[in-house]
C-alpha positions as CSV (number, residue, x, y, z in Angstrom):
1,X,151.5,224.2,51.6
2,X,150.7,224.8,55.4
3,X,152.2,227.5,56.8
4,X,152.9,227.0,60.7
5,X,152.0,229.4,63.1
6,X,154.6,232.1,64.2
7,X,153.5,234.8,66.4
8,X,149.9,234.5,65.5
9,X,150.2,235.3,61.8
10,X,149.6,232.2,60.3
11,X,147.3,230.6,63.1
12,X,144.1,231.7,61.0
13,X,145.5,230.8,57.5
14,X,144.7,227.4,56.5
15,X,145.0,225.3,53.3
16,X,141.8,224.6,53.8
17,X,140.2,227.6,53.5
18,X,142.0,227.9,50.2
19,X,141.0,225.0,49.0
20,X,137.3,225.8,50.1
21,X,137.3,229.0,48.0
22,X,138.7,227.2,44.7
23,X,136.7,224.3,45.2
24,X,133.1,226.2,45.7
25,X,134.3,229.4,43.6
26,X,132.8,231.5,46.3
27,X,133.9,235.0,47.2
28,X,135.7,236.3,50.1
29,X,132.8,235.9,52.4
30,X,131.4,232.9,51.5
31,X,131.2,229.5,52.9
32,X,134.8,227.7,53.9
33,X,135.8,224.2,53.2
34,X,135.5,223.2,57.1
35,X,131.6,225.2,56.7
36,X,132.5,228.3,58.7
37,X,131.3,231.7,57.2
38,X,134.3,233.9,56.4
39,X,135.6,231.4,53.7
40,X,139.4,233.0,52.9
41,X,138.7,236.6,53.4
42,X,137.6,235.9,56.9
43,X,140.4,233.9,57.7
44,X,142.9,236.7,55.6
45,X,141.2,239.5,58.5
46,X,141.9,236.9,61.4
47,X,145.3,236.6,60.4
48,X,145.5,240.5,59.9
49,X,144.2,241.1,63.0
50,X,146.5,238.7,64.8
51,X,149.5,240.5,63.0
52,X,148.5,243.7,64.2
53,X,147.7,242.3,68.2
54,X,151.4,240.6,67.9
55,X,152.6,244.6,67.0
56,X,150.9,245.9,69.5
57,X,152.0,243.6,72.3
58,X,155.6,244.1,71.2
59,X,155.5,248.1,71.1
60,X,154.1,247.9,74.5
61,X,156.7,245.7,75.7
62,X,159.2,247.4,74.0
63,X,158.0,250.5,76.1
64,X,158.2,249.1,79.7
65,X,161.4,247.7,78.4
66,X,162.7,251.2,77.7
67,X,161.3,252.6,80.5
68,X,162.6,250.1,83.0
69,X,159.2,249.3,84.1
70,X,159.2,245.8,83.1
71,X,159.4,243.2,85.6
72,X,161.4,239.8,83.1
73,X,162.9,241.8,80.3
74,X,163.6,238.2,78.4
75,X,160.0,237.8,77.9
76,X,159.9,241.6,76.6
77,X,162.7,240.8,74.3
78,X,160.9,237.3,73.1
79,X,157.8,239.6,72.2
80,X,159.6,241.3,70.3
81,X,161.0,238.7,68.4
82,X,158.2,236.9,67.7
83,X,156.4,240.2,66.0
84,X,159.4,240.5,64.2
85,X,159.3,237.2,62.9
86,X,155.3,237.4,62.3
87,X,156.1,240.8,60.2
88,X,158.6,239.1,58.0
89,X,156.3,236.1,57.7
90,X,153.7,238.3,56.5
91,X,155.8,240.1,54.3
92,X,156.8,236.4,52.5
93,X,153.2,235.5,52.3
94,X,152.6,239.1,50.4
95,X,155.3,238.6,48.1
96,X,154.4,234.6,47.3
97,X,150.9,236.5,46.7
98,X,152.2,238.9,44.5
99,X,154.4,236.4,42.8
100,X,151.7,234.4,42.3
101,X,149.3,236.7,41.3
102,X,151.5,238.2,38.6
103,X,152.1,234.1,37.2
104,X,148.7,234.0,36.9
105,X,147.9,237.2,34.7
106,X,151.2,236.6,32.6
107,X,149.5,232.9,32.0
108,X,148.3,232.4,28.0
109,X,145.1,230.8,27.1
């Protein structure tokens, strides 16, 4: 499944990096499917790191918009939405992780 981008969050996370680190059973910072180094840890940071930009651009904007200091409040506002919407994103992919995960360890051999 491809997740599509929203806010930033999912721009670094790719099926193929996924499918690089099952294929080559490599860790975290290995070698990814498309040959960049980072493999799916690398590309778990980027998206972190993108998450946490999107929150910071939002608090900001929230600021000026609280202050009165910003000049087009409805791209404030939009900021703020879209980190919004890249928290919850994030906070699906956690859970489907989770979920995941625990399907895995309740698996019998």
């Amino acid at each position: 499944m491809i997740v599509p981008p929203v806010g930033g969050i999912a721009g670094g996370l790719s099926l193929g990096a996924v499918e690089g680190l099952a294929q080559s059973g490599q860790s975290s910072a290995g070698v990814g499917a498309s040959g960049e180094a980072g493999g799916f840890g690398g590309e778990l940071t980027e998206a972190i790191s993108s998450l946490e930009k999107t929150q910071d651009s939002a608090s900001s904007a929230s600021q000026a918009l609280a202050t009165g200091t910003v000049s087009d409040p409805e791209s404030a506002v939009v900021t703020v939405e879209d980190a919004q919407m890249a928290m919850e994103l994030a906070a699906q992919i956690r859970t489907k992780a989770t979920e995941a995960a625990q399907n895995i360890f309740n698996t019998q051999v």
